[in-house]
C-alpha positions as CSV (number, residue, x, y, z in Angstrom):
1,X,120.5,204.1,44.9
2,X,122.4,207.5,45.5
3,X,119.9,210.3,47.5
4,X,120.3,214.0,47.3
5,X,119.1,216.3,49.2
6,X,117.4,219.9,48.0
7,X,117.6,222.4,50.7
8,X,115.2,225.5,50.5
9,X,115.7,228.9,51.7
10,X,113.1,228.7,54.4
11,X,114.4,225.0,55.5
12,X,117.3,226.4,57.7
13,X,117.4,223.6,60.5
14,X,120.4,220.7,60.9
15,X,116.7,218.9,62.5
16,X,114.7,219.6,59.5
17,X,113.4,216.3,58.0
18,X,115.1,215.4,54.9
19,X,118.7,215.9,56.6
20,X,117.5,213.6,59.5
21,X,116.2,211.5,56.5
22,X,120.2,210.8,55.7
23,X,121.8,211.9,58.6
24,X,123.6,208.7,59.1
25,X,124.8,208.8,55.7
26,X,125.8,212.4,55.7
27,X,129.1,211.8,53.9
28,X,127.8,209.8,50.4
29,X,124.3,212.2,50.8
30,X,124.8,215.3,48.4
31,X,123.3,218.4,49.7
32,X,122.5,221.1,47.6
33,X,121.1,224.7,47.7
34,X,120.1,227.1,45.2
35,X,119.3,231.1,44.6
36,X,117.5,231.5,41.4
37,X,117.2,234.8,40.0
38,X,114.4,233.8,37.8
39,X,112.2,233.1,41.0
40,X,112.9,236.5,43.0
41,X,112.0,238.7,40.2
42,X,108.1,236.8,40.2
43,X,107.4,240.0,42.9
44,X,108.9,243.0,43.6
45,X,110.4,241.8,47.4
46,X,111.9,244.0,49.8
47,X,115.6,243.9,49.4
48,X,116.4,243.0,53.2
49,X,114.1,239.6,52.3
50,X,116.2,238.3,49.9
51,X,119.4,239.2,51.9
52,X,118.2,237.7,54.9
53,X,117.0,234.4,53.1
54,X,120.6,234.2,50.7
55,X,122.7,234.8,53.5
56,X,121.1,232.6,55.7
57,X,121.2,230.2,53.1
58,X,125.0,230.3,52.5
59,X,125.5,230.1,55.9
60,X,123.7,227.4,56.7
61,X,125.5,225.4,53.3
62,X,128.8,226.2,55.4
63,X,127.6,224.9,58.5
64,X,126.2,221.6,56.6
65,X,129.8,221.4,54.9
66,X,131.7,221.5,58.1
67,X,129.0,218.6,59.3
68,X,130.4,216.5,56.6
69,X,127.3,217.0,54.3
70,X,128.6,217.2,50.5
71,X,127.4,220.5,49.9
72,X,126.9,222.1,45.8
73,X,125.6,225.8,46.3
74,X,124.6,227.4,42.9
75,X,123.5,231.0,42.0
76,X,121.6,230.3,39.3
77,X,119.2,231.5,36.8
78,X,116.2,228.9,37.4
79,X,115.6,226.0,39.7
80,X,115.7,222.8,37.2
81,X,118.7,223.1,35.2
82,X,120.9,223.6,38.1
83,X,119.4,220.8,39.8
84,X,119.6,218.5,36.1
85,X,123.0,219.2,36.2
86,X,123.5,218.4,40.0
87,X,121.3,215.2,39.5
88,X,123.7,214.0,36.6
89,X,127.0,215.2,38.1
90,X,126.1,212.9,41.4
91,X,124.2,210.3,39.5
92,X,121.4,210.6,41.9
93,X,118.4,208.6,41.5
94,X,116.1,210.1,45.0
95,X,116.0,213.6,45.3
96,X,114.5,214.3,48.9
97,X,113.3,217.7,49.9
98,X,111.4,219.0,52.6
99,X,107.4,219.4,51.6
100,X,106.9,223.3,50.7
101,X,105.3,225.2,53.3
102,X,103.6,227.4,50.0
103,X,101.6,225.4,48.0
104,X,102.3,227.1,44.8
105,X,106.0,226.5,44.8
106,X,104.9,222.8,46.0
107,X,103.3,222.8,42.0
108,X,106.2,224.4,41.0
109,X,108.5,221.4,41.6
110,X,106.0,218.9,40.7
111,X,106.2,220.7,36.9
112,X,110.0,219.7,37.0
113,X,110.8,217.1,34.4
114,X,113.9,216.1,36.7
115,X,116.2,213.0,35.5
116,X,115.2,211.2,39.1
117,X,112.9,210.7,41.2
118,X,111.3,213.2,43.8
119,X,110.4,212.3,47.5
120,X,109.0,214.9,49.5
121,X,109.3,214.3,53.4
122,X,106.8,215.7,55.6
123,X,107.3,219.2,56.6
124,X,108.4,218.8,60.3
125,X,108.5,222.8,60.8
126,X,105.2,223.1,62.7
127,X,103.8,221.6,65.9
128,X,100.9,220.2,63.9
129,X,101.2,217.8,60.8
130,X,98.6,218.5,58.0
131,X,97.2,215.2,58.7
132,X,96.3,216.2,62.4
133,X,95.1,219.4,61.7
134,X,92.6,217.7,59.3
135,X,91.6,215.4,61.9
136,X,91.0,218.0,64.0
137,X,89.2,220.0,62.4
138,X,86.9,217.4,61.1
139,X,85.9,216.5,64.8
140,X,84.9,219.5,65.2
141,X,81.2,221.7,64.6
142,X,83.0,225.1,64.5
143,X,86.5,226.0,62.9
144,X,88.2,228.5,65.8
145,X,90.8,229.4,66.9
146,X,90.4,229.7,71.1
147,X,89.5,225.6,70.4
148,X,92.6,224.8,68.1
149,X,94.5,226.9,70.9
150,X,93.1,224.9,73.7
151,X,93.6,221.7,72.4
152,X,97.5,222.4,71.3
153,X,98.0,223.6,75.5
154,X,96.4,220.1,76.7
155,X,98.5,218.3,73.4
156,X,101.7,219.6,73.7
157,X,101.1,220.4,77.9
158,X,102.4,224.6,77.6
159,X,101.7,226.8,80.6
160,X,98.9,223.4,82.2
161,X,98.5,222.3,85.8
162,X,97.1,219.1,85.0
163,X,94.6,219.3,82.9
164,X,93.6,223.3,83.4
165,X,95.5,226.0,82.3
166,X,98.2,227.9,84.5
167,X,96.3,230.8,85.8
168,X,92.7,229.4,85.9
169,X,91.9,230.9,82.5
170,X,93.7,229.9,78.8
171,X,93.5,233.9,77.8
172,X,94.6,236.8,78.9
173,X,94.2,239.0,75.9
174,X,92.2,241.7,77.6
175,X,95.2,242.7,79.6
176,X,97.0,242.9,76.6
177,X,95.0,246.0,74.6
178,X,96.9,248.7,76.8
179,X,97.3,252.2,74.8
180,X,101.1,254.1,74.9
181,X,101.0,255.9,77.5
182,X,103.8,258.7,77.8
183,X,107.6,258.4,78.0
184,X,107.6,254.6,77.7
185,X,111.1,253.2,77.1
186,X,111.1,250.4,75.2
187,X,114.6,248.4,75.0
188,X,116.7,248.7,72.2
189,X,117.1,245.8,69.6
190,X,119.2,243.2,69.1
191,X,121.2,243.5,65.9
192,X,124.0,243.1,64.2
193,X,127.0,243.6,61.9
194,X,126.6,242.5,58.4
195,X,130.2,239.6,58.2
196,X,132.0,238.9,54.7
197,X,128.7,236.7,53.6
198,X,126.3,239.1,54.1
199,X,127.9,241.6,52.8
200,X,128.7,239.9,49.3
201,X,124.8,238.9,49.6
202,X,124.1,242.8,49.7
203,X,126.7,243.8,47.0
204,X,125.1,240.8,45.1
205,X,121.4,242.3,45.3
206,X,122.6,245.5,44.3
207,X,123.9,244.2,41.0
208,X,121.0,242.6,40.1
209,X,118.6,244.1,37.4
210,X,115.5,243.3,38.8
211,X,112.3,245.1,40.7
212,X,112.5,245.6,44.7
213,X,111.1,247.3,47.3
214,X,112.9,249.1,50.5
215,X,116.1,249.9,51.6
216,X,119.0,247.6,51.5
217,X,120.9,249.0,54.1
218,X,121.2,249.4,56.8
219,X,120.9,245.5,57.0
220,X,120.7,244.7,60.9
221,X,119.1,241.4,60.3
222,X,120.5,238.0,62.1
223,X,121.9,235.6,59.5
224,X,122.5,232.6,61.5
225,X,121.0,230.0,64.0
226,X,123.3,231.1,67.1
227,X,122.1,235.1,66.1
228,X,118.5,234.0,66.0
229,X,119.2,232.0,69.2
230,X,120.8,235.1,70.9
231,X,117.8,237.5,69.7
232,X,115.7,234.9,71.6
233,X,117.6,235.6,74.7
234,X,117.6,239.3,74.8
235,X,114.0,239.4,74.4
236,X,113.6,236.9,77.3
237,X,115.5,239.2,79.2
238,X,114.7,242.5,78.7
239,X,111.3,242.2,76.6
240,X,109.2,239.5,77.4
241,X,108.1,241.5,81.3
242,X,106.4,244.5,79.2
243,X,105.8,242.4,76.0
244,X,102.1,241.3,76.6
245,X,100.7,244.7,78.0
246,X,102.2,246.9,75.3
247,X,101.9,244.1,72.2
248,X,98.9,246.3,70.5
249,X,100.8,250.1,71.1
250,X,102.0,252.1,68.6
251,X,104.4,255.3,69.0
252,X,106.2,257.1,66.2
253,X,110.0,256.6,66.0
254,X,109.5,253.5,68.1
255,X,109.7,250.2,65.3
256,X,109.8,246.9,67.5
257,X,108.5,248.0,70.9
258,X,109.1,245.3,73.2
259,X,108.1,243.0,70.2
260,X,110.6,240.0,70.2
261,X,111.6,239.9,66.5
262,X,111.6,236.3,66.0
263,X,109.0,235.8,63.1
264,X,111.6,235.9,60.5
265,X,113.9,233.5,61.9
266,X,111.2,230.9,62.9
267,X,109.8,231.0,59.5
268,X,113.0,230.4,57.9
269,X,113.9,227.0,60.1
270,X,116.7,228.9,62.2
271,X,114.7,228.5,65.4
272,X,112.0,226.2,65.9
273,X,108.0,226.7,67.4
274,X,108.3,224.1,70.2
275,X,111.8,225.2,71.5
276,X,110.5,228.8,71.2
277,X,107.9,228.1,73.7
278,X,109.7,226.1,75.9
279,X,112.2,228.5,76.3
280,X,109.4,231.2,77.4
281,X,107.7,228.6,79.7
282,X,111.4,228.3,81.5
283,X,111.5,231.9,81.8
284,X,108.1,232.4,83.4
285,X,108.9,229.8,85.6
286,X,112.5,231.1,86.7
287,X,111.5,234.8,86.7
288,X,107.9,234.8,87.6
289,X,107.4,237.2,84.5
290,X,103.7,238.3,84.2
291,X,101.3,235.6,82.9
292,X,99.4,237.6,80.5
293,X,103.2,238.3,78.1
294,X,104.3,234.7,78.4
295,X,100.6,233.9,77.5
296,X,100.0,236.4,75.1
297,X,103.4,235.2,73.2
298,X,102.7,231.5,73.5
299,X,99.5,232.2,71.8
300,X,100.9,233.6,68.7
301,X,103.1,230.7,68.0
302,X,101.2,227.6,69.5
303,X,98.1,229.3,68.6
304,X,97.8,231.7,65.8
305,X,101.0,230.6,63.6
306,X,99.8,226.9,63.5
307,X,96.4,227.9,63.1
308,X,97.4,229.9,59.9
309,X,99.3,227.0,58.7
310,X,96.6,225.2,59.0
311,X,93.9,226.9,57.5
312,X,96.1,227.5,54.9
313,X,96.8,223.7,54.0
314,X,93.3,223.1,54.8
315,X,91.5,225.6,52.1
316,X,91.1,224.6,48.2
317,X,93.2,226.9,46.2
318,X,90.8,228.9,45.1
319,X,91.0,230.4,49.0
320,X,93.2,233.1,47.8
321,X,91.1,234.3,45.0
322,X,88.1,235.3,47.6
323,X,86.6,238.4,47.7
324,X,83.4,238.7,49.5
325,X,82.9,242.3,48.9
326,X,83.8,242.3,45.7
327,X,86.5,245.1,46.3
328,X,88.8,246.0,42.6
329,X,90.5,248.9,43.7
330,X,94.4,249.4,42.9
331,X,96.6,249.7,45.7
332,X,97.4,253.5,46.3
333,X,100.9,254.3,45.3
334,X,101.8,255.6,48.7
335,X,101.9,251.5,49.7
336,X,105.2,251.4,47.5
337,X,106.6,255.1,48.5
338,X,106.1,256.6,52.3
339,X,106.8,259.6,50.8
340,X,103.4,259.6,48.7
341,X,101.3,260.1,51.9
342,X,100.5,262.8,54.5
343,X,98.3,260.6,56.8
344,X,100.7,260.0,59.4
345,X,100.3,256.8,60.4
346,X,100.5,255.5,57.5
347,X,103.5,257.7,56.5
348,X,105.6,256.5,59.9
349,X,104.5,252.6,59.3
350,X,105.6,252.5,55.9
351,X,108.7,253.8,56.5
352,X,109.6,251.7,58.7
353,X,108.5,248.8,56.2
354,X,110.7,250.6,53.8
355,X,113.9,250.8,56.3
356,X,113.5,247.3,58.0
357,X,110.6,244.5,56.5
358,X,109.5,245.0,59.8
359,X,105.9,246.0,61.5
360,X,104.2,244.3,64.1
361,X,100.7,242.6,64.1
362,X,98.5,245.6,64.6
363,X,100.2,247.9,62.6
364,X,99.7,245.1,59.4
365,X,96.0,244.4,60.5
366,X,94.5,247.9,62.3
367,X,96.7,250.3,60.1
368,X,97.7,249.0,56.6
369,X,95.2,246.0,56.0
370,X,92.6,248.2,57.5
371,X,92.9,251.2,54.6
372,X,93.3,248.9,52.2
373,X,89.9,247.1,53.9
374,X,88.2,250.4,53.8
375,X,89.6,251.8,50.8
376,X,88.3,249.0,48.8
377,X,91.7,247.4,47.1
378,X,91.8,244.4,45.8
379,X,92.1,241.8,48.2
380,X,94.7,239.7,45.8
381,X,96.6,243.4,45.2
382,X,97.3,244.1,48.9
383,X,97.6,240.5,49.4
384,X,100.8,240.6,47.2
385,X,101.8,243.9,48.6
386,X,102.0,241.9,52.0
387,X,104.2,238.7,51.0
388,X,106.1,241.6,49.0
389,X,106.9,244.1,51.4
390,X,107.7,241.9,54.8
391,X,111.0,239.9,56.1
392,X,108.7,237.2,57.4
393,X,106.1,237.3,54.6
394,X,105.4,233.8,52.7
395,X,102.7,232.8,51.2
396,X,101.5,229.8,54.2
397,X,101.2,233.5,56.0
398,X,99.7,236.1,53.9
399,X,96.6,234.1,51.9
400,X,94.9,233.6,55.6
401,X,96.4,236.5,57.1
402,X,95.5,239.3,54.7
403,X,92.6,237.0,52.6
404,X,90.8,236.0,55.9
405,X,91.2,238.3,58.7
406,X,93.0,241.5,57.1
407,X,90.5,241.7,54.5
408,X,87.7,239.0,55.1
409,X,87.4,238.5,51.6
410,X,86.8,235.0,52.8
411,X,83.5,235.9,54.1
412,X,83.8,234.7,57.5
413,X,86.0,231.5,57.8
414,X,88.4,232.5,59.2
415,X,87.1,235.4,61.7
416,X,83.8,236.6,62.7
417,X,83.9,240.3,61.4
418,X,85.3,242.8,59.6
419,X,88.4,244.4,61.5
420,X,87.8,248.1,59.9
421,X,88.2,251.0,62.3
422,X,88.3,254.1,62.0
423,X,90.7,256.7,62.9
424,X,89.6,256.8,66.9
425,X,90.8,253.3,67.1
426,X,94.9,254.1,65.7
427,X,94.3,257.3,68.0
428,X,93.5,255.3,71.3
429,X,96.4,253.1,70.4
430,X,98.9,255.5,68.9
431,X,100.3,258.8,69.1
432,X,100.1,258.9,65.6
433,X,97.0,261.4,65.5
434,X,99.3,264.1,67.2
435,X,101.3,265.0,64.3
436,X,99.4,264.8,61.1
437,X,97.7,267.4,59.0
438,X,94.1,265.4,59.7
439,X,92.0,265.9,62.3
440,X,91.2,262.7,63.8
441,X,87.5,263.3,64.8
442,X,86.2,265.4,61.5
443,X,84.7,262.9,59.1
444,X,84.2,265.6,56.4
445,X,85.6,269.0,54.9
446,X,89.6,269.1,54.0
447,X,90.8,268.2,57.2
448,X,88.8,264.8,57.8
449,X,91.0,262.1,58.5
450,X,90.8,259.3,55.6
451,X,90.5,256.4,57.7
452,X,86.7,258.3,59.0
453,X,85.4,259.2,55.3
454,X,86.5,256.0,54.3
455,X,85.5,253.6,57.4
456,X,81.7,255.1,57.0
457,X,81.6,254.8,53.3
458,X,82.8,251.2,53.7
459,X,80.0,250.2,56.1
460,X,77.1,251.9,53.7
461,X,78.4,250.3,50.3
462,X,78.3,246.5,52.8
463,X,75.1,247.2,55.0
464,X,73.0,244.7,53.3
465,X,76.1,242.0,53.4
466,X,77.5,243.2,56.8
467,X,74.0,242.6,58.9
468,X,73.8,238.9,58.3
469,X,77.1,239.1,60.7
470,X,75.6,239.3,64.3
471,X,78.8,241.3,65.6
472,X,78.2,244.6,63.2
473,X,75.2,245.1,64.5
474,X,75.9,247.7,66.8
475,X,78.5,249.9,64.5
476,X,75.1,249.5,61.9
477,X,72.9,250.6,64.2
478,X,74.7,254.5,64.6
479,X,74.8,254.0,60.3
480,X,71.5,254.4,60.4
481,X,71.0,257.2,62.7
482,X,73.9,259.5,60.5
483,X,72.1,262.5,58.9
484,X,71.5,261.3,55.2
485,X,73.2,264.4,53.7
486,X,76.3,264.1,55.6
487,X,76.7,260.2,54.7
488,X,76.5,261.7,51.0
489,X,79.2,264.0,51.5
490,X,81.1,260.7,53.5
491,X,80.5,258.9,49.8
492,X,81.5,261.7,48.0
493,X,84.8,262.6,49.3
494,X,85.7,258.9,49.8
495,X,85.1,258.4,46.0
496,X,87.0,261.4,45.3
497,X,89.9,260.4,47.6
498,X,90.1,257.2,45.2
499,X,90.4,259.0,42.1
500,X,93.2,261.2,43.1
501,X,95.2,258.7,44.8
């Protein structure tokens, strides 16, 4: 029997299953790794995406080399010739790969008529195997996530004294809601200088005929485990004391905050979840940093990233095709060009969407899931847009991200309301408001702010679906006492809005 091994772009780890599958056998184990042109052109991805993934990729296939690993890399233009060839070439009879973390691409290879046989090894990228998810959950009267996230403290023992949580309480999120307040100073980024790799990747992404989104360059992106590690570091130090309080702030010029940037490389098997979290744990305990950022952080990754994962390997596939309001709008052009919009929140986000793949949590969910919630887009349209437009975008992340809480096409699975605001919420938490040609408290005339006219129309089309949830009560009740002429002209202008843009 000769085994090969079939590395995939978001499989970046020396620890990752099917290597440790072979690893003492790393000289007679071919390795190989692929970019297929056919599959990148399937969406119209932000350019920095597919250089962060390829030059990873290479990188990694030189660090395997070095390792001893025999290592094929082909640019090719589809997935199963190049591995037929590989197969024959080696005479391999067990191709191994890493399980898919998206369950399409997971169908993809099963539809391979391969001269071999394929293994898939358990995916050992997240803290929870699908198995133990499924367990869990089915012991359980109520799928949420404050449980799952309790349950992974006591499992994997983060931030516990025993068998309570550090701090007498497992959440601190209400500390961590606090609005900009003036002349913060947020530290600058980690980033770096494209080598000889990345730049090839970029001149090779430039010469391709195919459909993107964004700005190529500047590329500031880490490409490489040691970069992602060092990004780690310098948001330990200089981020991690400010992250929690400020995590939900917005501020125009400012992209990343005291965020810590790590989504991309986690996702792509350069770092992984449990040394992540360990390394914040040591940090709160050698530099006393507040509990409610080292809490807040923890969360994401022990609790809302396998949580997603999850939920995601837990739903049928016909999850993603939800749509609970029964919303068939097109996604407004602006989504695809900054320039197309003079609401200026939405005009600063996307643009920095456009310049980096980059936004943090509440700008996706509060800002551009919420129009798109409130317009009335499709929830499989801005769905796409999603996996499209970010560095850290995957399917695993965007069907229950966007499908469940962005856009609750789901219905109420995955969260317990709506999240639509209007524009007093990206006001309290942003200084957007200050600078656009809207008036942030007018819900009608020329100057009413979108995100009002739209937010009210959105609750009157729903009423009847939105009071069987108990928490839309109160938002239903001020509905109801809105002068019935005024709601009209709330309908009207919202419909309008749609037509012209």
């Amino acid at each position: 029997m000769t085994i090969g091994i079939w590395i995939l772009g978001n499989q970046l780890h020396s620890e990752q299953a099917a290597l440790l599958s072979c690893k003492n056998n790393k000289q007679e184990t071919p390795v190989i790794f692929i970019e297929s042109h056919n599959y990148i052109q399937e969406k119209p991805y932000h350019q920095q995406k597919l250089v962060l993934v390829f030059s990873a990729m290479r990188h990694f296939a030189e660090e395997l080399s070095s390792q001893g690993w025999q290592v094929s890399y082909k640019i090719a233009q589809d997935f199963e010739p190049s591995l037929n060839a590989w197969i024959n070439q080696h005479k391999i009879t067990e191709l191994r790969l890493v399980t898919p973390c998206d369950r399409p691409f997971s169908r993809l290879i099963e539809s391979f008529k391969l001269d071999c046989q394929i293994k898939f090894i358990p995916n050992n990228h997240f803290l929870w195997s699908q198995a133990e998810f499924k367990q869990w959950n089915d012991s359980r009267k109520r799928l949420l996530l404050e449980d799952f996230y309790r349950e992974g403290r006591k499992k994997f023992n983060i931030l516990m004294e025993g068998d309570q949580p550090v701090g007498e309480k497992w959440n601190f999120d209400k500390q961590n809601r606090k609005p900009p307040k003036q002349n913060l100073n947020p530290p600058t980024p980690l980033w770096f200088e494209p080598d000889e790799i990345t730049q090839q990747v970029i001149k090779d992404i430039k010469s391709y005929k195919i459909a993107t989104y964004g700005k190529i360059e500047p590329f500031k992106w880490g490409v490489t485990r040691s970069q992602a590690l060092q990004v780690l570091e310098h948001f330990l130090e200089n981020n991690l004391n400010n992250f929690g309080t400020y995590q939900d702030a917005m501020v125009t010029g400012e992209y990343t905050m005291w965020h810590c940037l790590i989504s991309p490389y986690i996702n792509l098997g350069l770092l992984t979840p449990l040394e992540v979290i360990r390394k914040i744990e040591k940090a709160y305990d050698e530099f006393d940093y507040p509990l409610n950022s080292v809490e807040g952080l923890i969360r994401q990754i022990l609790g809302w990233r396998e949580y997603m994962y999850g939920i995601y390997q837990l739903m049928d596939d016909d999850y993603r095709d939800k749509n609970w309001f029964n919303h068939q709008e097109t996604l407004p052009e602006f989504y695809w060009n900054s320039e197309q919009t003079d609401m200026n929140c939405l005009k600063q986000i996307l643009q920095q969407v456009e310049e980096t793949g980059y936004g943090h949590h509440i700008q996706r969910l509060m800002v551009l899931s919420n129009f798109a919630l409130i317009f009335g887009v499709s929830p499989q349209t801005i769905n796409d847009w999603f996996h499209s437009a970010f560095i850290d975008g995957y399917d695993w992340v965007m069907v229950p991200n966007v499908i469940g809480m962005g856009q609750f096409a789901d219905g109420g699975i995955l969260a317990s309301k709506p999240y639509a605001a209007s524009a007093n919420y990206i006001n309290k938490m942003s200084d957007y408001c200050k600078n656009c040609v809207y008036q942030k408290t007018k819900r009608t005339g020329e100057k009413a702010c979108p995100f009002n006219f739209f937010y009210w129309d959105f609750l009157a089309r729903h009423q009847d679906k939105l009071k069987s949830l108990g928490r839309m009560n109160l938002v239903l009740a001020n509905l109801k006492k809105m002068d019935s002429e005024e709601l009209q002209e709330i309908q009207s202008q919202a419909q309008q809005w749609r037509e012209e843009h």
